[in-house]
C-alpha positions as CSV (number, residue, x, y, z in Angstrom):
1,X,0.0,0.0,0.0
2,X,0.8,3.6,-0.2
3,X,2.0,5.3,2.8
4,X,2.8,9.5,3.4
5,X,5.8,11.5,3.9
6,X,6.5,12.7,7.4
7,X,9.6,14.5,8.6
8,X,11.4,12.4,11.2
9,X,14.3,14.2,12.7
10,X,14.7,16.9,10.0
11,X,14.4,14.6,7.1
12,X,11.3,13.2,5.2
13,X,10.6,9.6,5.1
14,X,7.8,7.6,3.8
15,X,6.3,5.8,6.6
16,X,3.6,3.0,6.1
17,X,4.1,1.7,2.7
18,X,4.0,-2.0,1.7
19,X,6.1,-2.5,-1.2
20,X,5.8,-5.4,-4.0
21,X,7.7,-8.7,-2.8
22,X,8.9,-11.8,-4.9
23,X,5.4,-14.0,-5.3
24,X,5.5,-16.6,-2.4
25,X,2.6,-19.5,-2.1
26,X,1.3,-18.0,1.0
27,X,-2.2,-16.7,0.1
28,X,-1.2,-12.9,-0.8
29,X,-0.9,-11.3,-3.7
30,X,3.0,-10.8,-2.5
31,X,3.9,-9.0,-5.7
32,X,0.5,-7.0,-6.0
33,X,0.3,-7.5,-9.3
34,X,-3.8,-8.3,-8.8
35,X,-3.3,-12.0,-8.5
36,X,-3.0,-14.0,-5.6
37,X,0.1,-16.7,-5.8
38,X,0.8,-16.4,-9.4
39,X,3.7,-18.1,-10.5
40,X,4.6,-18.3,-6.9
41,X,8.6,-19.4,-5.9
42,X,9.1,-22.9,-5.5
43,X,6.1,-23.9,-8.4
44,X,6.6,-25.7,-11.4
45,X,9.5,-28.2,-10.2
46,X,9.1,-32.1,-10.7
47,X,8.4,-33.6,-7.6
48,X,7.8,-37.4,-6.3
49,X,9.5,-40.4,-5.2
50,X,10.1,-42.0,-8.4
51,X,9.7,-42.3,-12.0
52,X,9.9,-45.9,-13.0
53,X,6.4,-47.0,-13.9
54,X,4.2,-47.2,-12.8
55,X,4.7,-44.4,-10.6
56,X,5.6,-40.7,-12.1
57,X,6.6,-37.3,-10.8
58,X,4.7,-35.0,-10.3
59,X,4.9,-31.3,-10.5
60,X,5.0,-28.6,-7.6
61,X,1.8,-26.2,-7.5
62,X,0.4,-23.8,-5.3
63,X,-2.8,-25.1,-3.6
64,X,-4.3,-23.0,-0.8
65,X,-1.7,-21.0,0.3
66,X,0.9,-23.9,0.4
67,X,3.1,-26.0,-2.0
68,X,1.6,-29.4,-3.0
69,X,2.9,-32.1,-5.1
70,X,0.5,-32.5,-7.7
71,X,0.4,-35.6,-10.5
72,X,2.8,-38.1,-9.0
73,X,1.8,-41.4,-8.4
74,X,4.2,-42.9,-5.8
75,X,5.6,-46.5,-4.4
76,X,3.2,-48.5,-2.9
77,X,3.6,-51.9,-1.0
78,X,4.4,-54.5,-3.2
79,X,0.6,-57.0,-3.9
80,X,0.5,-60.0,-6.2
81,X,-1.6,-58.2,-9.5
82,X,1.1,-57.9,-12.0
83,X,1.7,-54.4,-11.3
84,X,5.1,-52.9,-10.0
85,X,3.6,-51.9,-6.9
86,X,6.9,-50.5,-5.3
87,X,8.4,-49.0,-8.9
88,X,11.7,-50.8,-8.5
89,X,11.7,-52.6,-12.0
90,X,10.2,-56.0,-11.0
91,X,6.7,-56.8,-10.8
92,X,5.1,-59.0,-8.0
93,X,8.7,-59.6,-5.7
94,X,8.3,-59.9,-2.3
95,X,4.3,-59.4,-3.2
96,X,2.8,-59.0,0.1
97,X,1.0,-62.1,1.6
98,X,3.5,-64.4,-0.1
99,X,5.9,-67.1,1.8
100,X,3.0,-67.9,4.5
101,X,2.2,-71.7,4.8
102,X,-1.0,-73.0,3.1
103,X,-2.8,-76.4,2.8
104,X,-5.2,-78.2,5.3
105,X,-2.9,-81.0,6.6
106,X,0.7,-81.9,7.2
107,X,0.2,-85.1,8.3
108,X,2.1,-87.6,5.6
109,X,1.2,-87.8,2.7
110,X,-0.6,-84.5,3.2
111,X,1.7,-81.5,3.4
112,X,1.6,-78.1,3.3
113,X,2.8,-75.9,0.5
114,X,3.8,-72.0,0.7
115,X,1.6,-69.2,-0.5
116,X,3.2,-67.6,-3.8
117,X,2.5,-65.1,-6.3
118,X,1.9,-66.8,-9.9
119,X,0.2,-64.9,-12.5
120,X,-0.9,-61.8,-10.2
121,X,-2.8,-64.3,-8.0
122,X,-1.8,-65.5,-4.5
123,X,-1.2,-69.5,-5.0
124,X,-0.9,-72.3,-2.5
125,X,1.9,-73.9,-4.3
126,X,3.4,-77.1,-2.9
127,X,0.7,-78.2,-0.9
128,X,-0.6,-81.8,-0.6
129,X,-4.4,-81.7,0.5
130,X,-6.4,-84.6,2.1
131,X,-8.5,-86.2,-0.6
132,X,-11.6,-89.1,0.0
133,X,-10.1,-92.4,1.8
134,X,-9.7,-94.9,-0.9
135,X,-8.5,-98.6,-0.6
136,X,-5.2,-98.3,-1.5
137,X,-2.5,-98.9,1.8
138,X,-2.2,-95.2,1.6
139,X,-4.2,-92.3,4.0
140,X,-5.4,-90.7,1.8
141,X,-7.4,-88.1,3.9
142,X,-4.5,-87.7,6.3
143,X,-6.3,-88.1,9.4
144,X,-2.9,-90.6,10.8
145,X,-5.6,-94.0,9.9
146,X,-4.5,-96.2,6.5
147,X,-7.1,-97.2,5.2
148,X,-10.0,-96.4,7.6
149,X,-13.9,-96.5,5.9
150,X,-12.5,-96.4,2.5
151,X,-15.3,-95.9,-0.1
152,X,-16.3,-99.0,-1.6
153,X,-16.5,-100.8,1.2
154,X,-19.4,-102.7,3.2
155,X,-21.5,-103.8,-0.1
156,X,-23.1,-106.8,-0.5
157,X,-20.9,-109.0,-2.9
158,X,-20.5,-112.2,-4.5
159,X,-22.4,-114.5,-7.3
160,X,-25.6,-116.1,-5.2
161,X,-27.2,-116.4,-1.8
162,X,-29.1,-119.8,-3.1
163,X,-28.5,-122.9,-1.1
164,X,-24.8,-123.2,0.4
165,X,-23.9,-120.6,-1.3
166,X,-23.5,-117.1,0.6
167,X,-23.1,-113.4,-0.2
168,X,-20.1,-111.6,1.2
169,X,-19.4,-108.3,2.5
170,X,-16.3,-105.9,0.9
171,X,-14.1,-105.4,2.6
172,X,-10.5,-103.4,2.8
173,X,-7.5,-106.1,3.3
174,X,-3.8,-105.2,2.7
175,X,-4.6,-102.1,0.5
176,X,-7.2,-104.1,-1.9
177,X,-10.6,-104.7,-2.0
178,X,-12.1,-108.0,-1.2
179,X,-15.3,-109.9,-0.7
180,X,-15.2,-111.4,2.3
181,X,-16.9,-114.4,3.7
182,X,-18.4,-115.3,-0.1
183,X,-19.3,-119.1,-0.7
184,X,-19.2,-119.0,-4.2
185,X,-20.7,-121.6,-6.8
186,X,-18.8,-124.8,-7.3
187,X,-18.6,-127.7,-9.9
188,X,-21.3,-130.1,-9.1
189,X,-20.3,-133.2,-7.6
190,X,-22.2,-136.2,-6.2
191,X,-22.6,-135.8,-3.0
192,X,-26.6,-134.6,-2.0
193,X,-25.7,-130.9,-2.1
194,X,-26.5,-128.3,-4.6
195,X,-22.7,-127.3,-5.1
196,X,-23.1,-124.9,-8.3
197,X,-25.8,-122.9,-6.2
198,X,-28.5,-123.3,-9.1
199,X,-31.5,-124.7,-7.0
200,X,-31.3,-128.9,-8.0
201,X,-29.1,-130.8,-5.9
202,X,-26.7,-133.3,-8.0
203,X,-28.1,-131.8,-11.3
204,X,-25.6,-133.2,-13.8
205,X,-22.5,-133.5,-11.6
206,X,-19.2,-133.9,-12.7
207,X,-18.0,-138.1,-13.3
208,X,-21.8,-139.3,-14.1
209,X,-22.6,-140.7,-17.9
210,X,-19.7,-142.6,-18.2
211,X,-19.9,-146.3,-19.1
212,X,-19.2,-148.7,-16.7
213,X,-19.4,-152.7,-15.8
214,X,-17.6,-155.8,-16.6
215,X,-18.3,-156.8,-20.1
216,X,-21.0,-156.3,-23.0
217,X,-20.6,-159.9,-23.6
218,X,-24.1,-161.6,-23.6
219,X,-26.1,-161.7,-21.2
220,X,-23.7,-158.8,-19.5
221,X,-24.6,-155.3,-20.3
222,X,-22.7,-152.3,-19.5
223,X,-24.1,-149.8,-17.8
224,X,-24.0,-146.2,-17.0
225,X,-22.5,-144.1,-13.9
226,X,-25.1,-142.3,-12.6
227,X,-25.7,-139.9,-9.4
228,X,-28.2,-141.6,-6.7
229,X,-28.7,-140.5,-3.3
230,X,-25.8,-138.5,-3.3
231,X,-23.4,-141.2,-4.5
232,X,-22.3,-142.3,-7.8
233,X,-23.6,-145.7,-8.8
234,X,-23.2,-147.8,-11.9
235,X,-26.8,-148.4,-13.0
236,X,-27.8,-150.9,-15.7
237,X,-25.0,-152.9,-15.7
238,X,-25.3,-156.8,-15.7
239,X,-21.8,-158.2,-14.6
240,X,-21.1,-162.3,-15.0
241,X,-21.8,-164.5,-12.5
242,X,-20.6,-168.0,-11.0
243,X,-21.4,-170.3,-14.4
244,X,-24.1,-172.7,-13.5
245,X,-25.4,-175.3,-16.1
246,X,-28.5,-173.5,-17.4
247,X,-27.8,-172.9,-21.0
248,X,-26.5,-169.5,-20.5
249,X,-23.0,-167.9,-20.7
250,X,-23.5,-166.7,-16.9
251,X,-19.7,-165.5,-17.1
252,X,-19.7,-163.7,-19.8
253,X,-16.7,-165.6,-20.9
254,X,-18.1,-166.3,-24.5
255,X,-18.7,-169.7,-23.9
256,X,-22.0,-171.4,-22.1
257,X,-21.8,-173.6,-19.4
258,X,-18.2,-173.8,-19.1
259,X,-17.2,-175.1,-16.0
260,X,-20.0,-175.0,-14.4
261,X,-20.7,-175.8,-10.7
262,X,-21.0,-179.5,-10.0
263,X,-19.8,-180.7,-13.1
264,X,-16.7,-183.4,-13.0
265,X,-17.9,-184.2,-9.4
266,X,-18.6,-188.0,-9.4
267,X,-21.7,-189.8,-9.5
268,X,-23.9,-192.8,-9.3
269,X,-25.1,-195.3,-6.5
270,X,-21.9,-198.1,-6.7
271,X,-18.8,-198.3,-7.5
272,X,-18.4,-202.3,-6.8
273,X,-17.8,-204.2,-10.5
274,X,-19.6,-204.5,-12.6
275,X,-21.3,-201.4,-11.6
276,X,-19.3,-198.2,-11.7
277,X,-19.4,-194.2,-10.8
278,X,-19.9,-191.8,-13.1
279,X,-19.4,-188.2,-13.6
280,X,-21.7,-185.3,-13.4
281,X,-21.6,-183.6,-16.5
282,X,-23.4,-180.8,-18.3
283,X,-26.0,-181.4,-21.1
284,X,-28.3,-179.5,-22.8
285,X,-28.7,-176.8,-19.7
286,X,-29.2,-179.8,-17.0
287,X,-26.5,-181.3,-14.8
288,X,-26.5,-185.2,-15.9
289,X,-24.6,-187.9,-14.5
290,X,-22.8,-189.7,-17.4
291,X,-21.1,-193.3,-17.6
């Protein structure tokens, strides 16, 4: 402002002016030029931390009576989302959040991995997570039990619950699963019991329908194994006999009435001359003492 001339002590001075000063950013017109912080001292010079991208510097300005850096975009703490947080020239190192442990179990063969950063994403790498129990010798859902309710287990198996036969159960044994207690079907033998499991005892077991007996020669006839009563018997056969003289080849030897019972076995009443024994011989069918 203005101020007036007084005289002070024989000379004049001008007391109470306010000259123009260099422009400061203090909210006053410093230089009185009409405008208030225009082009103030210490404007217009880059300013920030850095200027590696992302970040940038910005440039000093004079905001409400004070200097403010205006337009930079500054290091932040390093996160995992492909950016270069912290403006040092490598994206996602040291990412916040990373190098913590991650996973459920580390019981064997469960383990836990680390949390990295892959792809701008936070990842559980390494880990080893419990997965369903399976029948395998392996525990699989990490709980310190092999083995223990694996699926699978506790269904009915097996081929038949007719007659002997018998379902089982499944069951986990030694890392594999097995039907336990199971009578299965077997080849059907001779023996009263419905072995194959079909519903007919002895129905066509094994060693029946063969032929067997002596001979064929007449009258003999072979005959044929056959199941009965839970034993195999030969049934049909006609096997020789002791040869008896009765026109027939009892022994099945080919021949009839050879050596037959009785004959060459003496005979008569008296032996005293002139009379004299026989011999008992076979004619015709009938024994008949001759000579």
């Amino acid at each position: 402002k203005v101020g007036s001339y007084q005289c002070n002590g024989g000379v004049l001075l001008c007391v109470g002016a306010i000259d123009p000063q260099a422009e400061t950013c203090d909210g006053i017109d410093n230089n009185c030029n009409g405008m208030v912080d225009d082009a103030a001292s210490g404007t217009g010079v880059a300013c920030g931390q850095s200027n590696v991208a992302p970040c940038a510097l910005g440039t000093t300005q004079c905001q409400n009576g004070m200097i403010a850096c205006v337009g930079a975009i500054n290091p932040q703490a390093e996160a995992c989302d492909n950016i270069d947080n912290d403006c040092n020239g490598f994206i996602d190192d040291n990412a916040s959040g990373t190098g913590a442990s991650c996973g459920q179990s580390n019981v064997a063969p469960c383990q836990l991995g680390t949390i990295q950063c892959q792809g701008g994403s936070l990842t559980c790498v390494g880990a080893v997570d419990p997965q369903s129990e399976a029948c395998n010798g392996v525990d699989d859902d990490c709980d310190g039990m092999i083995d223990d309710s694996p699926s699978g287990v506790g269904g009915t198996c097996g081929q038949t619950n007719v007659g002997p036969c018998e379902f089982g159960t499944i069951q986990c044994q030694a890392g594999q699963l097995l039907c336990i207690g199971e009578i299965a079907p077997q080849s059907e033998t001779c023996n009263g019991v419905d072995d194959d499991c079909d519903g007919a005892i002895d129905d066509s077991p094994s060693g029946t329908g063969a032929t067997c007996g002596q001979t064929s020669v007449g009258p003999c006839e072979l005959g044929t194994i056959q199941c009965q009563a839970g034993q195999l018997s030969c049934v049909g056969a006609v096997n020789p006999a002791q040869e008896t003289c009765n026109g027939i080849d009892d022994d099945c030897n080919g021949v009839v009435d050879d050596n037959v019972t009785g004959a060459g076995v003496a005979c008569g009443q008296n032996n005293t001359f002139p009379c004299s024994f026989g011999t008992m011989q076979c004619q015709g069918g009938a024994l008949t003492c001759i000579g």
